[in-house]
N, C-alpha and C positions, 0 to 999 in steps of 0.2 A: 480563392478560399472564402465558404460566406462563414459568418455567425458564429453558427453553428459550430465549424470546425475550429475555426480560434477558439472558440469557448474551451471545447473538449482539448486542444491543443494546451493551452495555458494550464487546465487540470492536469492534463497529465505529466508535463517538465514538472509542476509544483510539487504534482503528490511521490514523483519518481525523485527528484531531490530531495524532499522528505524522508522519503525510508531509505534511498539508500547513507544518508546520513546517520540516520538511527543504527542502519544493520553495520554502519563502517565502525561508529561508537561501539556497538557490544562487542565487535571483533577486537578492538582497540584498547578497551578495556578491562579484555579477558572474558574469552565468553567462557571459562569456567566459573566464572565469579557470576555472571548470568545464571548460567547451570544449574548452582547451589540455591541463586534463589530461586526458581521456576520449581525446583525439590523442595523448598522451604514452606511455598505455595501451593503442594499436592501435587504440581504437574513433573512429568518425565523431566529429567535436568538435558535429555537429548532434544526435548522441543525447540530447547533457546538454541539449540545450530540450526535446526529447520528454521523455525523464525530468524533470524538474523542473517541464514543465507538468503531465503525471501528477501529481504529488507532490501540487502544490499547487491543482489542479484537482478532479482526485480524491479530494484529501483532504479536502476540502470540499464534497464530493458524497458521501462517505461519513458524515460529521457530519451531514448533514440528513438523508441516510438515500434518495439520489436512487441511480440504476445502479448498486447497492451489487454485484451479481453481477459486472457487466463489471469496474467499477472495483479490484474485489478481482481477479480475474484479471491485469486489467495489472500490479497493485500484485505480483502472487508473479510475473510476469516479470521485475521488475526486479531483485525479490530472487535469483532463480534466478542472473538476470545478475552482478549485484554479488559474488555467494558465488566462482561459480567465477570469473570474469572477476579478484576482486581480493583476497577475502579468504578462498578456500580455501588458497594456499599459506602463509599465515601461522598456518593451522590455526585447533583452535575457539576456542580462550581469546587468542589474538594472539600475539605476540612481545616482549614487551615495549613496543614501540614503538608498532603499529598493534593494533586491536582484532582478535579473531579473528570469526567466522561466529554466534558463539552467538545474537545479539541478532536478526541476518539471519533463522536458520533459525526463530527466534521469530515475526517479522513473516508470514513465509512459509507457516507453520501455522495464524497468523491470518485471512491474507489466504485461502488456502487454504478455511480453513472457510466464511468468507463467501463465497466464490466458488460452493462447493459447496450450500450451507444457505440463503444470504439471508438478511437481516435487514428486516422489517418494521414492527418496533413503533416507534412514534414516528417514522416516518419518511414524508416530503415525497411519495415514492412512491407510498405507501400514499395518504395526502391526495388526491392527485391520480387516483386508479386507474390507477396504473402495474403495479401488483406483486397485482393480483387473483389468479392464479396461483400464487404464492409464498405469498401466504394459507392459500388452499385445501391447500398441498402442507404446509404449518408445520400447521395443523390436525389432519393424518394422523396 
């Protein structure tokens, strides 16, 4: 394993830990209580189960190292969504009150890389020959 793949390795247990802790919290929480606010904020109250199945679906398909490509794309949609939909006007650093975007546009560079790159090593993917391709291309 060079570099490279540690690198991408280490991003994706982080960022797949990450959200599936978020998506397991809105479950956890009530995701009708999600629901109401995502309606409060203009969007469909049916987003917050898309979102939070993502989180916690995806977040645990990125840990094992399964559709790390797809799953990192939806994951920089929702951050995309989150940044401007909520915590762009609060700016980077927040308001005092609410957090600002910085931790967002973090996720999103992550999520980003792995979308772009794939992670393979130690991953259920690979195990299975799902990611032959991504192999071959991490090789180059």
């Amino acid at each position: 394993m060079n570099t490279n793949q540690l690198g991408a390795l280490i991003l994706r247990v982080v960022l797949g830990i990450t959200f599936f802790i978020h998506g397991f919290v809105k479950f956890q929480g009530g995701i009708g209580n999600i629901a109401g606010w995502f309606e409060s904020i203009g969007l469909p109250g049916s987003l917050a189960f898309a979102v939070a199945t993502i989180e916690l679906i995806g977040g645990l398909a990125l840990i094992v190292g399964l559709g790390t490509r797809l799953v990192s794309a939806l994951l920089a949609i929702i951050m995309i969504g989150a940044t401007l939909k909520v915590k762009l006007a609060v700016g980077f650093l927040g308001n005092g009150q609410m957090a600002g975007w910085e931790l967002d546009l973090a996720f999103l560079a992550m999520a980003l890389y792995l979308a772009l790159n794939g992670s393979y090593a130690l991953s259920l993917g690979k195990t299975l020959g799902l990611s032959k391709r991504e192999e071959v291309a991490a090789k180059r």
